[in-house]
TORMAR-175301 format. One record per residue: residue number from 1; residue in three letters; z, x, y of N, C-alpha, C in turn. Coordinates in Angstrom, 3 decimals. Each point is the difference from the previous one (the first is absolute). Example, Ala and Ser with C-alpha at 12.3 -4.5 7.8 and 13.67 -1.06 7.14 Angstrom:
> num;residu;n_z;n_x;n_y;ca_z;ca_x;ca_y;c_z;c_x;c_y
> 1;ALA;7.800;13.190;-5.690;0.000;-0.890;1.190;0.000;0.900;1.200
> 2;SER;-0.720;-0.350;1.050;0.060;0.820;1.190;0.730;-0.770;1.090
//
This chain:
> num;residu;n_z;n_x;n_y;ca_z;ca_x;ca_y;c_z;c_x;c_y
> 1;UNK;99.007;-85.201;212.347;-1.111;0.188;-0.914;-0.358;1.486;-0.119
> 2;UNK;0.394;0.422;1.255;-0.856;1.615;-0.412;1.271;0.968;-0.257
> 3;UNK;1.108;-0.814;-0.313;1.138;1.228;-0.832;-0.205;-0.385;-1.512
> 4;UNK;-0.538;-1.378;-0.313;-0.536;-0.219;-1.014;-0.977;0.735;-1.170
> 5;UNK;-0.835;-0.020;1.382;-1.241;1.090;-0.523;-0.038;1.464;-0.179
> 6;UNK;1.107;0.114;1.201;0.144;1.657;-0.077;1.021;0.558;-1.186
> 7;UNK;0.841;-1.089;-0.634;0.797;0.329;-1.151;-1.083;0.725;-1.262
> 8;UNK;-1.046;-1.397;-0.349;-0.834;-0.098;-0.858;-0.524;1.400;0.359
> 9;UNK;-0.896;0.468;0.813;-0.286;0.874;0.343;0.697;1.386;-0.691
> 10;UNK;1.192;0.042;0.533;0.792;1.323;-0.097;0.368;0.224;-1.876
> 11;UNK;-0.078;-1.111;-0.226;0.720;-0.583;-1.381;-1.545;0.609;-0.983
> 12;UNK;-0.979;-0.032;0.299;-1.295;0.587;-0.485;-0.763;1.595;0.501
> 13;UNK;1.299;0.235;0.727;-0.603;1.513;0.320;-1.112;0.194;1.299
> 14;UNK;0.178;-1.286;0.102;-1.662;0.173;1.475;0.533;0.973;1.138
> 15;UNK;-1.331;0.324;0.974;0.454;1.272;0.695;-0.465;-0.227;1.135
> 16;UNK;0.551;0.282;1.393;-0.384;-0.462;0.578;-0.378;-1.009;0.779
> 17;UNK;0.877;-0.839;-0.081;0.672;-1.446;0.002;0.159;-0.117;1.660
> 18;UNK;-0.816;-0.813;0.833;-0.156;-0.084;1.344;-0.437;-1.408;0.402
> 19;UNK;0.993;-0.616;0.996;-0.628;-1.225;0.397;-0.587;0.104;1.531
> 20;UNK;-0.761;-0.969;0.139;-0.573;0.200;1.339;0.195;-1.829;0.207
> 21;UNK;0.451;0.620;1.645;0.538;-1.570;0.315;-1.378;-0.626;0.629
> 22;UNK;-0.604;-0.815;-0.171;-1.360;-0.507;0.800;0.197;-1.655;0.336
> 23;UNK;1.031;-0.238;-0.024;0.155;-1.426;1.077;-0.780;0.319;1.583
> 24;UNK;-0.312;-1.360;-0.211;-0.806;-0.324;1.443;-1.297;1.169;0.349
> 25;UNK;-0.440;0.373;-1.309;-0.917;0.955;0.080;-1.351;-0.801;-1.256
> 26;UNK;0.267;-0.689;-0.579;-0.947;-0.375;-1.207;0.953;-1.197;-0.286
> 27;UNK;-0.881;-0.881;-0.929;0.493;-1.017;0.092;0.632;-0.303;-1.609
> 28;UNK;-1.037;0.833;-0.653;0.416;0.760;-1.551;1.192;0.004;-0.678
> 29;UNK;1.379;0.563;1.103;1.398;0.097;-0.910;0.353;0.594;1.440
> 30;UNK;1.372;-0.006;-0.087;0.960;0.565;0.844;-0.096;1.197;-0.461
> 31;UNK;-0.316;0.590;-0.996;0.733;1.515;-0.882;-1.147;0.080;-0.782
> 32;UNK;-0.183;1.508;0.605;-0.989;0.863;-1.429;0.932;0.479;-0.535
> 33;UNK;0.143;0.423;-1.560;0.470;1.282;-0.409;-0.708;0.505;-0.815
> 34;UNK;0.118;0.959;-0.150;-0.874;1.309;-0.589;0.824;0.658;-0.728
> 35;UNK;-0.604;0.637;-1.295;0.982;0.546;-1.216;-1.036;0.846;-0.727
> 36;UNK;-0.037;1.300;-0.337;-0.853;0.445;-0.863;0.587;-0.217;-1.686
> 37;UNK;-0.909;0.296;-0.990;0.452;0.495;-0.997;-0.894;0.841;-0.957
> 38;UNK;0.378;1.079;-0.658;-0.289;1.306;-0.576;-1.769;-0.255;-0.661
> 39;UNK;0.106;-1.323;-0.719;-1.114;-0.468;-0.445;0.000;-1.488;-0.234
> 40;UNK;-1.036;-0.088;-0.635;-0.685;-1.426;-0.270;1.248;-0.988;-0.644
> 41;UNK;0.216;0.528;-1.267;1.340;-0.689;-1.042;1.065;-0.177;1.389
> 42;UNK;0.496;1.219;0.990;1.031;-0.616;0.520;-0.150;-1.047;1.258
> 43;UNK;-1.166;0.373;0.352;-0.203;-1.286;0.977;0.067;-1.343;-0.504
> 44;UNK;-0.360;-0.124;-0.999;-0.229;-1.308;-0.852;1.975;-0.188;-0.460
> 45;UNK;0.539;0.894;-0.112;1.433;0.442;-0.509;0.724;-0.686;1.087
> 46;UNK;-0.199;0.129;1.481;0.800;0.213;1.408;-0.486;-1.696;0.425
> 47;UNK;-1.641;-0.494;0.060;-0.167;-0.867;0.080;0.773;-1.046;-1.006
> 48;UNK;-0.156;-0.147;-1.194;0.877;-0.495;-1.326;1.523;-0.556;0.353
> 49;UNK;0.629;1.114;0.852;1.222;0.221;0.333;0.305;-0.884;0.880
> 50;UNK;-0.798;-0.034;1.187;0.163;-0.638;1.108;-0.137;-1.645;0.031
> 51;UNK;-0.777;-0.431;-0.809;-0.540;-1.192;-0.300;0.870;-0.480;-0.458
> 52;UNK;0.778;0.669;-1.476;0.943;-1.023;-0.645;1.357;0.215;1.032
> 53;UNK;-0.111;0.819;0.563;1.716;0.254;0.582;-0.219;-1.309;1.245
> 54;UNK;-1.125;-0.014;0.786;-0.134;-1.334;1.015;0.132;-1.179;-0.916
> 55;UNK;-0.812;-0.106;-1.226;0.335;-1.209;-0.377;1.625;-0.510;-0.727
> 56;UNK;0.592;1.040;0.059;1.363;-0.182;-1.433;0.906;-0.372;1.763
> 57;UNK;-0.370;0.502;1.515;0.709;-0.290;0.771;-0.785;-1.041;1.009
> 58;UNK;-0.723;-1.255;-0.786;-0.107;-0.877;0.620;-1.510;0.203;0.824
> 59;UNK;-0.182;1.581;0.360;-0.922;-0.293;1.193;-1.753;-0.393;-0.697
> 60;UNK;-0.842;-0.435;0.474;-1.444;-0.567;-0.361;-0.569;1.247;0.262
> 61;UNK;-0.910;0.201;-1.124;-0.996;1.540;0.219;-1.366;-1.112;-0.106
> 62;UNK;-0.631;0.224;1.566;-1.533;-1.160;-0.141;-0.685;0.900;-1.029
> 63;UNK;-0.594;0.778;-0.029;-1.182;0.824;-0.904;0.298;1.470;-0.089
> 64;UNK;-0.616;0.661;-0.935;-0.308;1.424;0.064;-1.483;0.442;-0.500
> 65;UNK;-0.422;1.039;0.721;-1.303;0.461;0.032;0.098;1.354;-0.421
> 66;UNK;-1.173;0.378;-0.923;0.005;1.181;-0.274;0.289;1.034;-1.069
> 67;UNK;0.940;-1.202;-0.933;1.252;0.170;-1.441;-1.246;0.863;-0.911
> 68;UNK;-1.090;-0.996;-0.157;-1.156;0.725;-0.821;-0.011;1.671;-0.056
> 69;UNK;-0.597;0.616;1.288;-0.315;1.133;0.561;1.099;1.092;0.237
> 70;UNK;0.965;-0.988;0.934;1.614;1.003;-0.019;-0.452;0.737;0.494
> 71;UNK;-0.728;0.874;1.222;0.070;0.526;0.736;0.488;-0.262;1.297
> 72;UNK;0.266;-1.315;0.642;0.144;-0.588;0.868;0.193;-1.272;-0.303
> 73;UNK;0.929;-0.553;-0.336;0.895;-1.040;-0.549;0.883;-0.663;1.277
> 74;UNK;-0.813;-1.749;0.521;0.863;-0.432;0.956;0.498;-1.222;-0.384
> 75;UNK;1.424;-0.025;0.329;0.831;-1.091;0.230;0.299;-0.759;0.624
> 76;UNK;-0.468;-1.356;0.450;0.305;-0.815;0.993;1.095;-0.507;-0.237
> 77;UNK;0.884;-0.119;0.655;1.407;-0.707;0.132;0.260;-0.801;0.790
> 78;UNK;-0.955;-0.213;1.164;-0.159;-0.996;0.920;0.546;0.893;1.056
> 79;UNK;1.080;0.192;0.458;0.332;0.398;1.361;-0.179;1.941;-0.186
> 80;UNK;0.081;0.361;-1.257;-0.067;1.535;-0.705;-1.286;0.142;-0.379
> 81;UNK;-1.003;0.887;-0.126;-0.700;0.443;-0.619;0.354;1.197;-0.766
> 82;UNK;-0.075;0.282;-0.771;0.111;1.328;-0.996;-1.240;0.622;-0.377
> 83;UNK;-0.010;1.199;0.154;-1.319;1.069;-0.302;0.611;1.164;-0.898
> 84;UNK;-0.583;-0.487;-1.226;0.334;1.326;-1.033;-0.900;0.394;-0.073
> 85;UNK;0.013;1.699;0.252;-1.087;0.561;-0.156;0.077;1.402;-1.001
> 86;UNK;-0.949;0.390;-0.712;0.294;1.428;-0.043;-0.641;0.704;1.137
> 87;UNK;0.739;1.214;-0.388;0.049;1.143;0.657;-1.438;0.361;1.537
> 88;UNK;-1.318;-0.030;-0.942;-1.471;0.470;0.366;-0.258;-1.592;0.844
> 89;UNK;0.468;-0.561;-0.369;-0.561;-1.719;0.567;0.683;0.265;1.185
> 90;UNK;1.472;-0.242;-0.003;0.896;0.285;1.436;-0.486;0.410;1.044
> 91;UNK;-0.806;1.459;-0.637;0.155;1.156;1.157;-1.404;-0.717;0.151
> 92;UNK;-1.001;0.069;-0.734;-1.354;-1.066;0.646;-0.275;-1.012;1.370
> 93;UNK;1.152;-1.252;-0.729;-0.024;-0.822;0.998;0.760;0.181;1.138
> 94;UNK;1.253;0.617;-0.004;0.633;0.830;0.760;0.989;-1.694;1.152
> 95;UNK;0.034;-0.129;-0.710;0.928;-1.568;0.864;0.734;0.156;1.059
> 96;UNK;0.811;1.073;-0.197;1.017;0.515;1.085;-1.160;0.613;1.036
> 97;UNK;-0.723;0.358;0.240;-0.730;0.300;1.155;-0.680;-0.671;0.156
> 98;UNK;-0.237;-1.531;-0.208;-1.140;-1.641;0.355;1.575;-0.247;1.124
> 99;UNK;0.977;-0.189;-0.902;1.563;-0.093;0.641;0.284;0.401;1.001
> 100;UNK;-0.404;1.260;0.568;0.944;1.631;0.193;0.821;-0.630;1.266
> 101;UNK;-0.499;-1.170;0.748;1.092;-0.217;1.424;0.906;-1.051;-0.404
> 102;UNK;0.112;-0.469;-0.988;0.915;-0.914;-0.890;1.023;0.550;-0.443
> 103;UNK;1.451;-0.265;0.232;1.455;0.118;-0.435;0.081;0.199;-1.530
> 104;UNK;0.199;0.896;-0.601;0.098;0.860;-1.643;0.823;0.316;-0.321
> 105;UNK;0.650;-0.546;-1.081;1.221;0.451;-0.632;0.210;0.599;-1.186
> 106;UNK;0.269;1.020;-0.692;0.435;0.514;-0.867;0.510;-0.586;-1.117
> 107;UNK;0.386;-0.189;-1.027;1.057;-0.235;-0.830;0.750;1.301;-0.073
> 108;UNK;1.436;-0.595;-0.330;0.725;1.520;-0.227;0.462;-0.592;-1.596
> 109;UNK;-0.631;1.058;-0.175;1.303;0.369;-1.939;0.928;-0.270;0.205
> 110;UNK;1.083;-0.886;-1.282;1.075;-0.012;-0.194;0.563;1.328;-0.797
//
């Protein structure tokens, strides 16, 4: 699911593309990931992306929060959560440091 997401992702330009593993830490999802994008249109762009690419490969997206506003746009996927954020929101809520003793992975560019 999350090479899934991270395609969609890369495929829309998002930046910053980081999962955080939180099994046996919350009961929420196995997987945060976190993705910025430049602005409002592309969060809504990256979210857009992700949704139809889980659904065209079978997987169930329970809800998304946030589509309105697009500053902080979340995706439940059930075992994934997705956090699109722009830029000023990111650095706000700052996720990776709620995280910071939690296992973090990168995406790498193709």
């Amino acid at each position: 699911m999350i090479d899934v997401v991270r395609d969609a992702v890369l495929e829309k330009k998002g930046e910053d593309f980081v999962t955080i593993d939180v099994s046996g830490r919350t009961i929420l999802a196995d997987t945060f990931a976190l993705v910025t994008g430049r602005s409002k249109i592309q969060t809504r762009a990256i979210t857009d992306a992700i949704v139809e690419r889980c659904q065209a490969e079978g997987l169930g997206v329970a809800r998304t929060e946030g589509y309105s506003d697009a500053g902080w746009i979340l995706i439940d996927l059930g075992v994934v959560i997705v956090n699109v954020f722009t830029p000023d929101l990111r650095q706000f809520y700052n996720l990776e440091r709620l995280w910071s003793d939690v296992e973090k992975r990168q995406a790498q560019s193709s």
